[in-house]
C-alpha positions in Angstrom: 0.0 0.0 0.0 2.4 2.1 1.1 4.4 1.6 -2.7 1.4 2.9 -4.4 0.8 5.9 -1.9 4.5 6.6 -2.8 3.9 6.0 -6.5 0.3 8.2 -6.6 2.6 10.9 -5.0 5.4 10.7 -7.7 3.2 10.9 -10.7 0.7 13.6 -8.9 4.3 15.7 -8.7 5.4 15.5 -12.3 1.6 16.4 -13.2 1.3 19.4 -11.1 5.0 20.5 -11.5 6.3 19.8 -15.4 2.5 19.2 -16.6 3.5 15.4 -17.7 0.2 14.0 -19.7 2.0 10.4 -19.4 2.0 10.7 -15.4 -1.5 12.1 -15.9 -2.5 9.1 -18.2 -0.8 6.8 -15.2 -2.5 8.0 -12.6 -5.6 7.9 -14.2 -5.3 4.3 -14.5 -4.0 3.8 -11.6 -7.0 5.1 -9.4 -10.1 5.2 -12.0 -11.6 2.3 -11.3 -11.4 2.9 -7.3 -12.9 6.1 -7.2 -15.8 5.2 -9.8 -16.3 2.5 -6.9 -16.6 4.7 -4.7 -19.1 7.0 -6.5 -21.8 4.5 -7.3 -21.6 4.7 -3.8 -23.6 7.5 -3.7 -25.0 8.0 -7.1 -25.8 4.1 -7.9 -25.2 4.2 -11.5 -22.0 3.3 -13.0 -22.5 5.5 -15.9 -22.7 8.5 -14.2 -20.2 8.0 -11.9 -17.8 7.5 -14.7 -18.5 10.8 -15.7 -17.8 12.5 -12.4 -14.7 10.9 -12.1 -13.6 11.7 -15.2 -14.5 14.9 -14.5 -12.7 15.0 -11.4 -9.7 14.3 -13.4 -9.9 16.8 -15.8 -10.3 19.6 -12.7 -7.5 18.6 -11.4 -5.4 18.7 -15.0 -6.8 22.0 -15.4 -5.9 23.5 -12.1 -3.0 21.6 -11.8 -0.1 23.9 -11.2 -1.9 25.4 -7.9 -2.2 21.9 -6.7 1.9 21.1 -6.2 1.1 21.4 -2.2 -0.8 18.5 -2.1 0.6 15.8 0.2 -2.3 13.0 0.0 -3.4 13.3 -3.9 -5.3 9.9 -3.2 -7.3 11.4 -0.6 -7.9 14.9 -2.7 -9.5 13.2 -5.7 -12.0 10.8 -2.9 -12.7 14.1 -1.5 -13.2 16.1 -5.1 -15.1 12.9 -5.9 -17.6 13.0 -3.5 -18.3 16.3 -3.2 -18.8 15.9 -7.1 -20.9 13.2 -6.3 -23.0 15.2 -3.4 -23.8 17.6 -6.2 -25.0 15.3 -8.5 -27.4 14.0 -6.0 -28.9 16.9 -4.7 -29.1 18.6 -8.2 -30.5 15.5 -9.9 -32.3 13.8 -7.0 -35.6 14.1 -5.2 -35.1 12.1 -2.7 -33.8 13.6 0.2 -30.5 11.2 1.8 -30.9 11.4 5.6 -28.4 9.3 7.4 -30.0 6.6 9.3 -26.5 5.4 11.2 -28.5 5.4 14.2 -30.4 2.2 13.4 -29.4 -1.8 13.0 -32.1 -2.5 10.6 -30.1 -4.6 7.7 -32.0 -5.9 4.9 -32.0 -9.7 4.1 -32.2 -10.8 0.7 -34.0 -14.7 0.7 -31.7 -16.4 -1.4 -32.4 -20.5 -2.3 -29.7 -22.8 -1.0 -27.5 -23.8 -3.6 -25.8 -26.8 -4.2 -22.5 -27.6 -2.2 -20.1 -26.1 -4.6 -21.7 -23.0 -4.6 -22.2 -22.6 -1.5 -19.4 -19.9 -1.1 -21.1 -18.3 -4.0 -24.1 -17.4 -2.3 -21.9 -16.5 1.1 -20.1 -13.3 -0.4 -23.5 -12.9 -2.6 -25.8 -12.4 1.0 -22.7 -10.4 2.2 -22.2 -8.3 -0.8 -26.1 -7.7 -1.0 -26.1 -7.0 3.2 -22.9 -3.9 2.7 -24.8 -2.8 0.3 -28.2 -2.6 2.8 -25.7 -0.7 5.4 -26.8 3.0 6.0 -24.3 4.9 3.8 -22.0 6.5 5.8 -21.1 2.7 7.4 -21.6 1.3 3.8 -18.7 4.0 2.6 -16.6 3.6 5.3 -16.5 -0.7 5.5 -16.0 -0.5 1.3 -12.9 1.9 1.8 -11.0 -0.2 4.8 -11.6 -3.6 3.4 -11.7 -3.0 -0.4 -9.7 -0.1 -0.9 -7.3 -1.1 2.1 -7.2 2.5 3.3 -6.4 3.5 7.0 -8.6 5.1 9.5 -7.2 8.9 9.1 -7.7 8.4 5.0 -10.8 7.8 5.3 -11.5 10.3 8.3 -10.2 12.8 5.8 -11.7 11.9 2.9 -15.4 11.7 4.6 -14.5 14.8 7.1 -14.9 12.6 10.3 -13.4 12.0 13.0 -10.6 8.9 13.2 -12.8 7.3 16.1 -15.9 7.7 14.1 -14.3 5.8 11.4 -13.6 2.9 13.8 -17.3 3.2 15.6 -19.1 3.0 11.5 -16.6 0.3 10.7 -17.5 -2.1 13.8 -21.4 -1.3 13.1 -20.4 -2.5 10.0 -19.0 -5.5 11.1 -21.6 -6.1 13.5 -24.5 -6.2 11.1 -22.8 -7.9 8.4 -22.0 -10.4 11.3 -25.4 -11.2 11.8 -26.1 -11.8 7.9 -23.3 -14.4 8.5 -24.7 -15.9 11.5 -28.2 -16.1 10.1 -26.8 -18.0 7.1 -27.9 -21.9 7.9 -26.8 -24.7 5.6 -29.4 -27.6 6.5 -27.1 -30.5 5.3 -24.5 -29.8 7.6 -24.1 -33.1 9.9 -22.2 -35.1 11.6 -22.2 -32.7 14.8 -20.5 -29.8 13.7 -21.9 -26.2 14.5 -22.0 -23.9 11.5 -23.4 -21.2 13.8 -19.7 -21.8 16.4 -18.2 -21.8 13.2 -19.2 -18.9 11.7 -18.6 -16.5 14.7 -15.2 -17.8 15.0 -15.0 -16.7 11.1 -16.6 -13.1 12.1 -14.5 -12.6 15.0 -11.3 -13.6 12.7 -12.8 -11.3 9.5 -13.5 -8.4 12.4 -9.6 -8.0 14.0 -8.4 -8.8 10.7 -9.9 -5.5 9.5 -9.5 -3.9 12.7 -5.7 -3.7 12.5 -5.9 -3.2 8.7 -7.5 0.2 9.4 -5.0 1.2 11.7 
């Protein structure tokens, strides 16, 4: 992580100080496909996210020589991203987003029980279906740590929170996804094994595993 961070910072550099379109075209590349992840976060269609990335992008080549200061370029285009992406929404939406953090409603998805090679399938399916039912704030937060393997004060900075209420979104994260995984049965389990012990072990593994990732 830390070689990209170094490498993002390298090209940023030769973009903002010699105006280098191949550093420009690399970095593109480099962080696209992250930050258009990141924006059908809030504006749920791919299309359209690809489009405020891209323009995103071309702010930052246009405004490029007052933009040498920047330390964390990773964390600038997140942050030009999303505020892009708050725009969008409240120019283009009539629905109102109101934060709903407060609550540990997650919504289940009935899936049919596959067969037994599959069964993994339909795991990260329920899982990937449950992130996506987190309220958003939590939803952005878990996606950033675990996919984007970012640390706490990234993704403070990016989302202008606090450090601590990164941790406290990312373990109500953890705790509702854990009870998607604990309410996952397979029936032809047998021969006296607990899938239910089993799983929490997994959960309490998964959870410190992306507890000290985030730090």
């Amino acid at each position: 992580m830390k070689v990209e961070r170094d490498k993002i910072y390298d090209l940023w550099n030769r973009v903002c100080t010699t105006s280098d379109d191949k550093a420009f075209e690399a970095l593109f590349y480099l962080l696209n496909n992250k930050l258009i992840r990141f924006c059908v976060l809030y504006v749920h269609q791919r299309e359209i996210a690809e489009e405020i990335v891209s323009d995103a992008f071309v702010k930052c080549w246009i405004n490029r020589a007052s933009l040498a200061e920047v330390q964390n370029p990773s964390s600038y285009l997140f942050v030009a991203v999303k505020n892009l992406s708050l725009n969008y929404v409240k120019k283009f939406s009539s629905i109102h987003l109101v934060e709903l953090d407060h609550t540990d409603n997650v919504q289940l998805i009935n899936v049919n029980d596959p067969q037994k090679e599959l069964e993994n399938k339909e795991l990260y399916f329920k899982m990937d279906q449950a992130i996506d039912s987190l309220p958003r704030q939590c939803r952005i937060v878990f996606r950033l740590i675990k996919e984007d393997e970012m640390k706490y004060k990234e993704v403070a900075e990016i989302l202008n929170i606090s450090p601590r209420t990164v941790q406290t979104q990312l373990f109500r994260a953890v705790k509702k996804l854990g009870v998607v995984l604990l309410d996952y049965q397979n029936p032809d389990l047998q021969n006296g094994f607990n899938q239910r012990n089993i799983l929490s072990a997994i959960i309490i593994i998964w959870a410190l595993q992306i507890f000290f990732s985030g730090l």
